[in-house]
FIPA-976362 format. One record per residue (C-alpha): chain; residue in one letter; x, y, z. Coordinates in steps of 0.1 Angstrom, whole numbers, plus 5000, padded with zeros to 4 digits. Layout:
! residues N
['A' 'A' [X Y Z]],
...
//
This chain:
! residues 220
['A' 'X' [5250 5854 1406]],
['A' 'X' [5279 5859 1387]],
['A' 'X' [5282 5823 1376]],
['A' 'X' [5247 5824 1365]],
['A' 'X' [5252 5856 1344]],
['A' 'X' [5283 5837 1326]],
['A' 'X' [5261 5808 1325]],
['A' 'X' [5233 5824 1304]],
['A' 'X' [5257 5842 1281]],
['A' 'X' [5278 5808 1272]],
['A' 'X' [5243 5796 1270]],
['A' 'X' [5228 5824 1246]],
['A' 'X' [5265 5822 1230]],
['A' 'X' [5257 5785 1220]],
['A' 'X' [5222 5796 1207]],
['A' 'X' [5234 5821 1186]],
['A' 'X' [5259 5802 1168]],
['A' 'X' [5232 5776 1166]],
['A' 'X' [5210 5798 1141]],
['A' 'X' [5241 5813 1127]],
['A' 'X' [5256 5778 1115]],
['A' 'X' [5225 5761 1103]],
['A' 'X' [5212 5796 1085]],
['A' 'X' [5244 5799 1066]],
['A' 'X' [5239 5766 1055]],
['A' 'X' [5201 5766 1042]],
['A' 'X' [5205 5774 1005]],
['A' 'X' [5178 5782 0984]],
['A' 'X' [5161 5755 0958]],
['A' 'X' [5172 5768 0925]],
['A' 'X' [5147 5784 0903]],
['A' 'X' [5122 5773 0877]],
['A' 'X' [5122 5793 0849]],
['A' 'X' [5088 5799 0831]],
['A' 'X' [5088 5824 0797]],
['A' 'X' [5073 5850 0823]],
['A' 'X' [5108 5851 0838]],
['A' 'X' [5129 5856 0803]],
['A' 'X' [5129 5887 0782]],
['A' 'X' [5094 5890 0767]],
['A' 'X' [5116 5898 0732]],
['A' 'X' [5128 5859 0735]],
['A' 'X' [5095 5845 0738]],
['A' 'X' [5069 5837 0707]],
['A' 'X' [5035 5858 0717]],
['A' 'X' [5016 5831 0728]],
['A' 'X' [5039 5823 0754]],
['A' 'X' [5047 5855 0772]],
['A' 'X' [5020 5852 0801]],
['A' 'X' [5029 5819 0811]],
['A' 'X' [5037 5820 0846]],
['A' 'X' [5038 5782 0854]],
['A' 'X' [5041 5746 0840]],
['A' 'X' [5069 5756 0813]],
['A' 'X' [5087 5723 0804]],
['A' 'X' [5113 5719 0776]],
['A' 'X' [5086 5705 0743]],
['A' 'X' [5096 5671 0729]],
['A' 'X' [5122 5664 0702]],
['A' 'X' [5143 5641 0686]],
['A' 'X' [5174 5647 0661]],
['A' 'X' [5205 5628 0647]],
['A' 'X' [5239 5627 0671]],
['A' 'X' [5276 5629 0657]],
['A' 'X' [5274 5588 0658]],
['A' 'X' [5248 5590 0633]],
['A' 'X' [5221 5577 0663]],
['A' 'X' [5187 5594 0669]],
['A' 'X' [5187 5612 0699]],
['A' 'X' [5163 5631 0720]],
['A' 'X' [5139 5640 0747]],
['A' 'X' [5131 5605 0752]],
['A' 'X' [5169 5596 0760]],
['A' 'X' [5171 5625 0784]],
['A' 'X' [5141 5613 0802]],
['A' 'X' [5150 5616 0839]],
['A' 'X' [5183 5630 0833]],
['A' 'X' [5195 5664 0845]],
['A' 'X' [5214 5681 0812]],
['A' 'X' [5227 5712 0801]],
['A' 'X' [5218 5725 0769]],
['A' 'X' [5235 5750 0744]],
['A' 'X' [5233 5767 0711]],
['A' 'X' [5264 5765 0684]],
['A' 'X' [5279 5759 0654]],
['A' 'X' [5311 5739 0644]],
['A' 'X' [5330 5769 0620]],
['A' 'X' [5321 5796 0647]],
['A' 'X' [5350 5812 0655]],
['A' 'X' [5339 5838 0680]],
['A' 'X' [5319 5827 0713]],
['A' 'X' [5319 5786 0704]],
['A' 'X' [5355 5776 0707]],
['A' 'X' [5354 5795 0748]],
['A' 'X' [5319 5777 0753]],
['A' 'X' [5327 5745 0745]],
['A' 'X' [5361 5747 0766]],
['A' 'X' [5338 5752 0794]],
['A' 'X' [5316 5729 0787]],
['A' 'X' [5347 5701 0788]],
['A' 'X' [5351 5712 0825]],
['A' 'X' [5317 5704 0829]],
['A' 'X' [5316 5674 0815]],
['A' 'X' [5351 5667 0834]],
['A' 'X' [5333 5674 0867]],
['A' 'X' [5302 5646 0860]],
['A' 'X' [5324 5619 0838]],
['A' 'X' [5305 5587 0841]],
['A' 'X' [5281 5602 0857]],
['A' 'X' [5247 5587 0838]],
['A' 'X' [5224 5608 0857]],
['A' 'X' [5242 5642 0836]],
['A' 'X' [5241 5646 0799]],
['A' 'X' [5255 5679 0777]],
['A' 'X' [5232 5683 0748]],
['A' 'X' [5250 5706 0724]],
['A' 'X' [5224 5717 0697]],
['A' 'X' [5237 5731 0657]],
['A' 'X' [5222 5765 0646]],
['A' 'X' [5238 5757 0611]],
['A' 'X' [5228 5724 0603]],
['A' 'X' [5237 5726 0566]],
['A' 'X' [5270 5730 0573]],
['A' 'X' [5268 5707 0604]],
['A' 'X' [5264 5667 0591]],
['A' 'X' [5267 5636 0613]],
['A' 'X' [5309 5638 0600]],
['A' 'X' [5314 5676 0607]],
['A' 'X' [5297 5673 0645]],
['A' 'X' [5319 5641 0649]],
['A' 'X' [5352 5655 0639]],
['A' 'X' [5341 5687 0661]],
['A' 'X' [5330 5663 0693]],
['A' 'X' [5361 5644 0690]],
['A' 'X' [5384 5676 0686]],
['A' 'X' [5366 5684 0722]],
['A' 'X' [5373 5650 0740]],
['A' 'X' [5334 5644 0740]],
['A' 'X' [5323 5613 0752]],
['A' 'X' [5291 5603 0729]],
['A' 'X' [5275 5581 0761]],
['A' 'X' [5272 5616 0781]],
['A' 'X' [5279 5651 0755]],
['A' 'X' [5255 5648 0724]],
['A' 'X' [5260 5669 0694]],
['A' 'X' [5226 5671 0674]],
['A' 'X' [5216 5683 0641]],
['A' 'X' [5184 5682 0619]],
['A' 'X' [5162 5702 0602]],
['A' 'X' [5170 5742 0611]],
['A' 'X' [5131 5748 0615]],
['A' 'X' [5127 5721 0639]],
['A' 'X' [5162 5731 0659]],
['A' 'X' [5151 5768 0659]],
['A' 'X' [5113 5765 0668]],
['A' 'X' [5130 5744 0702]],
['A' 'X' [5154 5773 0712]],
['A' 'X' [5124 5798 0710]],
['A' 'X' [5095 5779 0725]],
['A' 'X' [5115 5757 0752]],
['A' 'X' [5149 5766 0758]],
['A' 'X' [5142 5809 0751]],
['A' 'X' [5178 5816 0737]],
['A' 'X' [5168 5835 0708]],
['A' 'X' [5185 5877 0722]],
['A' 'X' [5161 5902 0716]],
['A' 'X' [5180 5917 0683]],
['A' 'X' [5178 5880 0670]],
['A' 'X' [5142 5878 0678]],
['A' 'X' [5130 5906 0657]],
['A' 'X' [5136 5878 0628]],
['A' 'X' [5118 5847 0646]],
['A' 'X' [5089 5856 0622]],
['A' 'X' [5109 5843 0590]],
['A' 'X' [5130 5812 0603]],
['A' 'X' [5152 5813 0571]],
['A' 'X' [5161 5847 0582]],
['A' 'X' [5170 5835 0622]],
['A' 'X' [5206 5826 0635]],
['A' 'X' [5209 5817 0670]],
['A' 'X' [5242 5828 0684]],
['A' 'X' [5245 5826 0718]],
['A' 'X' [5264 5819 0750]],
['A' 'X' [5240 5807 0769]],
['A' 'X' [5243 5774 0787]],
['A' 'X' [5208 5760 0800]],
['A' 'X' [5202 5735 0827]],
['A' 'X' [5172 5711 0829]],
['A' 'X' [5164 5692 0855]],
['A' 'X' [5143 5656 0851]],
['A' 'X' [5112 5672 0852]],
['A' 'X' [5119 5690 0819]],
['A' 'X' [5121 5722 0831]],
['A' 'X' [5146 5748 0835]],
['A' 'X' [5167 5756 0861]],
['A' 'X' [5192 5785 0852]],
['A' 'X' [5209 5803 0831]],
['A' 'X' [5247 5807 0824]],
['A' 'X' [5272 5827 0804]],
['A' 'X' [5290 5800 0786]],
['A' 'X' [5320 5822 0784]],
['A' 'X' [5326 5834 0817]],
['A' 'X' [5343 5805 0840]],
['A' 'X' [5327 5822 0872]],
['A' 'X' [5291 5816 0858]],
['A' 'X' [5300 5780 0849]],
['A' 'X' [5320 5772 0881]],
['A' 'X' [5281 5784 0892]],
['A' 'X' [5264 5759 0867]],
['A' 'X' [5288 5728 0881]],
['A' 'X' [5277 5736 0919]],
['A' 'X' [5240 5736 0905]],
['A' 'X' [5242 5709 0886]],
['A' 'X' [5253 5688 0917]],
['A' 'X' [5222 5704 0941]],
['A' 'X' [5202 5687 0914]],
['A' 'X' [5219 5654 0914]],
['A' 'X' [5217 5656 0954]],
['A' 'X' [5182 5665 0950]],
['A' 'X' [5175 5632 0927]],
//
């Protein structure tokens, strides 16, 4: 009897650990992000409601190698997108130190892009985003700086990648009025749609970002 009874707890024991060691290694598919899930202030009107089927909207612009470069390239890539400008001072310089840690963790990798988008294009020509991607160690086959015209650059950040903050947004009316500044970094996945949101400034959330960006490259 007793060997039974020690039997069926080894038994249970076994069981347990089981459940315990396959649980703690389900993880949960990341999230896809529709403008219901962002701060109604980030989103244009029209948009607010939309629950489902959010992908990032087509575009093309001009890279620091002088190439055109766009949605088309990106096409079943995963890629990170981000927000700056070249004399920023602030926020930029810690973003983009990050970012060469992300592109560190996926060099070579063709399946990963960084897409690194000017809010101050008149400042920012083909020369200025060159000299600032080769100050960063950028590699123009995988981390694209883009400019082009601001009303183009800006209507993408508020209907497709929602980066406009709320205090910003009270401007999106009047785009000669609107200047993007901020730290978020956004992932896409090759579906064109987004996957998460990460303080650009903070290495915990981008440690974050490099572990997601490699459940997507499993994924694909």
């Amino acid at each position: 009897m007793r060997v039974l009874l020690v039997a069926l707890i080894f038994v249970a024991g076994v069981i347990i650990a089981y459940f315990l060691t396959n649980s703690s290694g389900d993880e949960k598919p990341l999230k896809i992000y529709n403008p219901i899930d962002v701060e109604s202030e980030m989103v244009d009107e029209d948009l607010v409601r939309k629950g489902f089927g959010h992908t990032i909207q087509e575009f093309s612009f001009t890279d620091q190698t002088g190439k055109t470069y766009g949605s088309k390239d990106l096409k079943g890539k995963i890629y990170v997108g981000e927000y700056f400008f070249t004399t920023c001072g602030t926020i930029c310089p810690k973003m983009n130190a990050e970012m060469q840690r992300v592109q560190e963790a996926f060099k070579g990798n063709d399946q990963f892009k960084i897409v690194s988008f000017t809010v101050d294009p008149e400042t920012d020509t083909v020369a200025q985003m060159k000299n600032y991607a080769d100050g960063h160690g950028a590699d123009p086959n995988q981390w694209h700086f883009l400019t082009g015209e601001k009303k183009d650059l800006y209507q993408l950040a508020r209907r497709s990648f929602f980066v406009l903050k709320p205090a910003e947004a009270a401007n999106q009316g009047d785009v000669g009025s609107d200047f993007i500044h901020t730290n978020y970094f956004v992932l896409v996945d090759t579906k064109k749609r987004i996957r998460g949101y990460y303080d650009g400034t903070n290495p915990v959330e981008v440690d974050k970002l490099i572990g997601d960006i490699k459940k997507l490259l499993e994924e694909n």
